[in-house]
C-alpha positions as CSV (number, residue, x, y, z in Angstrom):
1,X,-31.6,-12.7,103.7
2,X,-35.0,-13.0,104.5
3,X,-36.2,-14.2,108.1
4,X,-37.9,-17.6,106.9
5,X,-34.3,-18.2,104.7
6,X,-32.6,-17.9,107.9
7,X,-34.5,-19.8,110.3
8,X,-35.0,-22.9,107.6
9,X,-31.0,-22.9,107.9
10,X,-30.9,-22.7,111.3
11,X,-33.5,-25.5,111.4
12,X,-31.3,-27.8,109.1
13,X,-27.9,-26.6,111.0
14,X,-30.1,-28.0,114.2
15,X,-30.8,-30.9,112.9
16,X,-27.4,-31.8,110.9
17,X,-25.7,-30.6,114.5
18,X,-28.0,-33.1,116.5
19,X,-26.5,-36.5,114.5
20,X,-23.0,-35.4,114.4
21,X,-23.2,-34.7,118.4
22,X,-25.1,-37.7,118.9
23,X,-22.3,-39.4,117.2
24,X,-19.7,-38.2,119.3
25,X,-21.5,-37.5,122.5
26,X,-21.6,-33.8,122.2
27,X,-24.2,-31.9,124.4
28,X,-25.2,-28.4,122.9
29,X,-27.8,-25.7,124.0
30,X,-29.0,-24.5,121.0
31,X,-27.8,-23.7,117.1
32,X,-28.6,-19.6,116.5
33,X,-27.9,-17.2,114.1
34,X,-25.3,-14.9,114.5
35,X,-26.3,-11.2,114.9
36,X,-25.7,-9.5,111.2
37,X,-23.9,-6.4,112.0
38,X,-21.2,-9.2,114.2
39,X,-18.0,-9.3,111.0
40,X,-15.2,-10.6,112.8
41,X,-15.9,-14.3,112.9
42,X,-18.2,-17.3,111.1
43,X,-19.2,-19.2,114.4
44,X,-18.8,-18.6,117.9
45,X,-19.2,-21.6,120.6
46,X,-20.0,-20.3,124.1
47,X,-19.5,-22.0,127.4
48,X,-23.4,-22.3,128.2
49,X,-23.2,-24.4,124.9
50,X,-25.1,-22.0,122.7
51,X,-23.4,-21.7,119.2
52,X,-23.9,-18.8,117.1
53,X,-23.3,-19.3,113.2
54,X,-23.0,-16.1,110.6
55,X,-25.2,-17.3,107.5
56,X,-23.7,-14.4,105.7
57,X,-20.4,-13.2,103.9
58,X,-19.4,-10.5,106.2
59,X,-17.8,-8.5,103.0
60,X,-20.8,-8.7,100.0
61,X,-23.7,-9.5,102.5
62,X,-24.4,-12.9,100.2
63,X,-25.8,-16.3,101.6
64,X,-22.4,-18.4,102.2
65,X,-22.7,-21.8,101.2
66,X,-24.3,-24.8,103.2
67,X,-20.9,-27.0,103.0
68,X,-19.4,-23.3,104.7
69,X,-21.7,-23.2,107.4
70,X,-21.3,-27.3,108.0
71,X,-17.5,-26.7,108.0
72,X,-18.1,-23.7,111.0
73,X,-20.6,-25.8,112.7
74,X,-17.9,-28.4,113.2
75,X,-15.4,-26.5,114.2
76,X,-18.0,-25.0,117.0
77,X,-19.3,-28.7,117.9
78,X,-15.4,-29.3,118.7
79,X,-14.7,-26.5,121.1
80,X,-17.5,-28.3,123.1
81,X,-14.8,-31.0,123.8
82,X,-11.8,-28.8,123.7
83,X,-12.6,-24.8,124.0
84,X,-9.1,-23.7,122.5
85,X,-7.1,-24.5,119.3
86,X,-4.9,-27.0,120.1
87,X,-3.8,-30.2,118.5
88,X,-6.3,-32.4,120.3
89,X,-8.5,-29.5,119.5
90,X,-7.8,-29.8,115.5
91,X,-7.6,-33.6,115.2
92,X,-11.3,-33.7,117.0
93,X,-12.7,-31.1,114.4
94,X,-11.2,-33.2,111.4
95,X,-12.9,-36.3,112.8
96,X,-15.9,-34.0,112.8
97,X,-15.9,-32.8,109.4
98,X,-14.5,-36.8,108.5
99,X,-18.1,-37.9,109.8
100,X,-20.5,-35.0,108.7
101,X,-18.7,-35.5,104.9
102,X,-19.1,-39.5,105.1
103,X,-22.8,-38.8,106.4
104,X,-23.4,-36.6,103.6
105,X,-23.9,-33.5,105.4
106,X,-20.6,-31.5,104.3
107,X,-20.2,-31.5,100.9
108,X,-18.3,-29.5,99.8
109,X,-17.7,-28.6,96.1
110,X,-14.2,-27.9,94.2
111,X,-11.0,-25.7,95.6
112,X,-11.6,-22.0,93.9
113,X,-9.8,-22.4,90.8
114,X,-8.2,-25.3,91.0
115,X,-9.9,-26.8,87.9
116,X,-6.8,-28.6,87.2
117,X,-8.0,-31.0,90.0
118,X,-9.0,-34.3,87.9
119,X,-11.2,-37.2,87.9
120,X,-7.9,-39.1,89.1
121,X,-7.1,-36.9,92.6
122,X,-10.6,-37.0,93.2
123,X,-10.3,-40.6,93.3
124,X,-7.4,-40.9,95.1
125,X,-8.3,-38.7,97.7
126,X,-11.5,-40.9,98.3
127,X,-9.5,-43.7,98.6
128,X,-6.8,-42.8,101.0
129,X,-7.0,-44.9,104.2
130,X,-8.6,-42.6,107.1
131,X,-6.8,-40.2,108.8
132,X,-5.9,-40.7,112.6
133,X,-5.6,-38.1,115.1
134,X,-1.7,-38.4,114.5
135,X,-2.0,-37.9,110.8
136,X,-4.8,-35.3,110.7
137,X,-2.8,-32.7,111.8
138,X,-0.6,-33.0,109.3
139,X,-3.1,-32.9,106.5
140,X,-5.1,-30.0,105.4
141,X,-8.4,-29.9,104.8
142,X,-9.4,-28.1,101.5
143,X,-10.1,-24.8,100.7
144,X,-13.5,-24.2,100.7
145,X,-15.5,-21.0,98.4
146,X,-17.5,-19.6,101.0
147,X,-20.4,-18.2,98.5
């Protein structure tokens, strides 16, 4: 990936990350890139409140996609409330990703072949009532392609 790639992401992870913790009264340090040769994880959240994201597929090297790294910076914005995996953990990062999707910041595209999904669960799904904390746990959120 080239260097001005990467740092136009970061600067659009920055600036997507600085509504959705406005929103939810979130205070961060700063939005980086994760070191390349790092292949064990997608996002790390430390306690200082820097957040490290990996903008590439750790197997084929390849650019993952925007709605992939949206999805990890959520999940890294909500360990700044809650720095495990719990439940409260979980329903806080769904309420996340709930906000950054109705903003228009995660958008994610179809599940990997499920082209069976219609016209008809696509609008079903955009009409269920919001999910609470109670029922977010319960639901899954969909499989993403992450490239």
């Amino acid at each position: 990936m080239d260097p001005r790639e990467a740092r136009s992401l970061i600067d659009r992870l920055n600036g997507d990350a600085a509504r959705i913790a406005r929103r939810f009264e979130l205070r961060y340090r700063a939005i980086e890139a994760e070191r390349p040769n790092v292949k064990s994880r997608y996002g790390v959240c430390y306690a200082d409140g820097r957040i490290r994201i990996r903008l590439r597929h750790a197997a084929t090297g390849r650019s993952l996609k925007y709605s992939s790294l949206v999805n990890t910076l959520c999940h890294e914005l909500a360990h700044l409330r809650h720095f495990d995996h719990g439940a409260r953990f979980k329903a806080f990062y769904l309420r996340l990703l709930d906000f950054a999707r109705a903003e228009g910041i995660y958008r994610p595209g179809p599940v990997a072949g499920a082209a069976e999904v219609g016209a008809a669960t696509a609008m079903a799904r955009a009409s269920a009532p919001k999910r609470t904390p109670a029922v977010a746990d319960a639901v899954a959120p969909l499989q993403l392609r992450l490239f």
